[in-house]
Each structure stands twice: as structure tokens, then as C-alpha cells.
C-alpha positions as CSV (number, residue, x, y, z in Angstrom):
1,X,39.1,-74.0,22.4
2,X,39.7,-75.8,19.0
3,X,37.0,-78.1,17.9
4,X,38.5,-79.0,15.0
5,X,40.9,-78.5,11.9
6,X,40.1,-78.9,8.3
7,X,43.3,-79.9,5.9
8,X,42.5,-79.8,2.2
9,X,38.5,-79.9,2.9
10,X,38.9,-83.2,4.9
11,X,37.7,-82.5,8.8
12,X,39.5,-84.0,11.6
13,X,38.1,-83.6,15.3
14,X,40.2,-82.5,18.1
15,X,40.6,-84.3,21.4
16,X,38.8,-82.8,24.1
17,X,41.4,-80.1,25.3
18,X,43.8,-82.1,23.1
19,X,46.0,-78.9,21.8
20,X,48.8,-76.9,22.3
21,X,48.3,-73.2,20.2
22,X,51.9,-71.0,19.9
23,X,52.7,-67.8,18.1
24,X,56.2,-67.7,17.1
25,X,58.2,-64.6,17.1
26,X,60.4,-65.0,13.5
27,X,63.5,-62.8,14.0
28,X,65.6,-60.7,11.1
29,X,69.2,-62.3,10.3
30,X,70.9,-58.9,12.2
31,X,69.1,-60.2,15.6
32,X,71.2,-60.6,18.1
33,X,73.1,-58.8,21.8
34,X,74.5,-55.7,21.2
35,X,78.0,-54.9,23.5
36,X,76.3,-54.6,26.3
37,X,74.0,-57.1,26.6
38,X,70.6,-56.0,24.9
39,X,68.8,-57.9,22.2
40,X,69.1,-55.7,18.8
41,X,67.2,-56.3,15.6
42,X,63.6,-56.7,14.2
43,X,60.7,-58.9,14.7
44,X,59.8,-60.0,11.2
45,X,56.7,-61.9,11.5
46,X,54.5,-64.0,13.6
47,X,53.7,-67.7,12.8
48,X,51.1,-70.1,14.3
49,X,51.4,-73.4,15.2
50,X,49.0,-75.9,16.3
51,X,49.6,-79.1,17.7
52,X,47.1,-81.5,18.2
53,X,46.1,-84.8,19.7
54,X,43.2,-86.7,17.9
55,X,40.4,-88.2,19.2
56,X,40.7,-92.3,18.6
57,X,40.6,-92.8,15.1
58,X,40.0,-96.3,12.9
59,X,42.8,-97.3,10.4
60,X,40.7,-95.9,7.6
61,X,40.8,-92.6,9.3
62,X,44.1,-93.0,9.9
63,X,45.4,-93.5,6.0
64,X,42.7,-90.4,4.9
65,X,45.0,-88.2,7.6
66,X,48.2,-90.0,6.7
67,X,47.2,-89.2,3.2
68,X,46.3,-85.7,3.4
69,X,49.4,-84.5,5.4
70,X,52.1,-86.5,3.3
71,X,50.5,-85.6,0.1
72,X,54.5,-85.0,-1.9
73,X,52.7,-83.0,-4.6
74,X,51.1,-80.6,-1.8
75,X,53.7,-80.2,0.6
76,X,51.8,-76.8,1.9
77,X,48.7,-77.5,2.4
78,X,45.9,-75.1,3.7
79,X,43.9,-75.7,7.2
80,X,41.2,-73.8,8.6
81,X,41.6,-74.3,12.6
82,X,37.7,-74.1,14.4
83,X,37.2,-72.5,17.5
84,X,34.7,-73.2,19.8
85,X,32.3,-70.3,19.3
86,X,32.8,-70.6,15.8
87,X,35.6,-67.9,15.1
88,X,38.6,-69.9,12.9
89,X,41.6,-69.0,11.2
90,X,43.0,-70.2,8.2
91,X,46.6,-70.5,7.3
92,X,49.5,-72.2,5.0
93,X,50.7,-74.9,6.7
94,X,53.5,-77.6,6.8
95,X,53.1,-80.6,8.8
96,X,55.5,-82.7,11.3
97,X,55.4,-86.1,11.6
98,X,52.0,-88.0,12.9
99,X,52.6,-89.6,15.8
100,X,50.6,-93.4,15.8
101,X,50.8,-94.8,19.2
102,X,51.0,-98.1,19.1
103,X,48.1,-100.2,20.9
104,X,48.1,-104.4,20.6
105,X,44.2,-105.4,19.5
106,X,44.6,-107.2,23.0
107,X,44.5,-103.6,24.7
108,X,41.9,-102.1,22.6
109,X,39.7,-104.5,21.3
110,X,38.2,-101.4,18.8
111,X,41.3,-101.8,16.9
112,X,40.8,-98.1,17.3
113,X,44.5,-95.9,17.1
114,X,44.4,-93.7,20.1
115,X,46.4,-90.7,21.0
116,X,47.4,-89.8,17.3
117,X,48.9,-86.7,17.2
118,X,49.8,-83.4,14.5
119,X,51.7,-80.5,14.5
120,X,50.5,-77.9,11.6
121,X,52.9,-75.2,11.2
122,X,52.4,-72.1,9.5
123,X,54.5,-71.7,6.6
């Protein structure tokens, strides 16, 4: 289980069973189906990718995330991913979008954004 990831130094909790971990298979340009039928070519690589749901954060924890993953001077930054049990795995990463629900103060009097969620994509 991932307890948390750490972009840049700054630490961001993970929702309780709030991720989805993925190794990509990264393919050479030759891959492809041979005459008869068969998959021909070379794995190149694997890549990680994380995606994960935040627990509910304030607005100020919002903008330090927003800030951290749209940084245009560091487009790749690095995260350390935390496993429970404390083995973790660093890595390159891109980022997609952050998904902000959005909740009326009427629903969550907190003001608190919930269900934010991060994709962090080995480079």
C-alpha cells in the first residue's frame, strides 16, 4: 500500500486505498505482427505510474500541490512514492492534470476540496 508521495520534498498523503500502481511495457519503433499473426519486436523499458486520490485537502494545500506539479521551470520533477512497510521508490516524473472536484461550501461546510486526484508518470 502507498502511504504517501513526496514531489520536490513537499509530502502529500494518500487516500486510504486511494491508488491505482501500473508498469508500462514501452515498445521498440519495429514492434508490431509479423505475416502470420505474432507480435515481433523488443521490449525497451518499463515505466511506473501512479495515480492517486488525495485525502481532503484545504485550498492552501491545494495551491502548495498545484504549485509543485505545474512548476513550468521544473517540468520533471522527482517523487519518492512510500509504501506501507516503509520500502519506496523514487523516480522522474511528469504529471497529468489535478483533478479538483468541485464541492459548494453548502455541501462541505470545511471548505475542504475532496477527492483531488494525480497521476505521476515516470519519465
Amino acid at each position: 500500500m502507498i502511504s504517501a508521495v513526496i514531489i520536490e520534498g513537499v509530502t502529500f498523503p494518500v487516500a486510504y486505498n486511494g491508488y491505482t500502481y501500473t508498469r508500462a511495457k514501452i515498445w521498440s519503433k519495429n514492434t508490431g505482427r509479423n505475416d502470420v499473426g505474432d507480435l515481433v519486436g523488443t521490449l525497451v523499458c518499463l515505466k511506473d505510474k501512479v495515480e492517486i486520490q488525495l485525502p481532503p485537502l484545504t485550498g492552501q494545500q491545494a495551491k502548495i500541490l498545484d504549485d509543485v506539479v505545474s512548476d513550468v521551470n521544473n517540468p520533471f520533477p522527482t517523487a519518492q512514492v512510500l509504501f506501507l512497510g516503509g520500502q519506496q521508490k523514487e523516480m522522474t516524473i511528469y504529471t497529468g492534470d489535478v483533478t479538483y472536484p468541485y464541492l459548494t461550501r453548502a455541501k462541505n461546510e470545511d471548505g475542504l476540496i475532496v477527492g483531488a486526484k494525480l497521476s505521476l508518470i515516470q519519465k
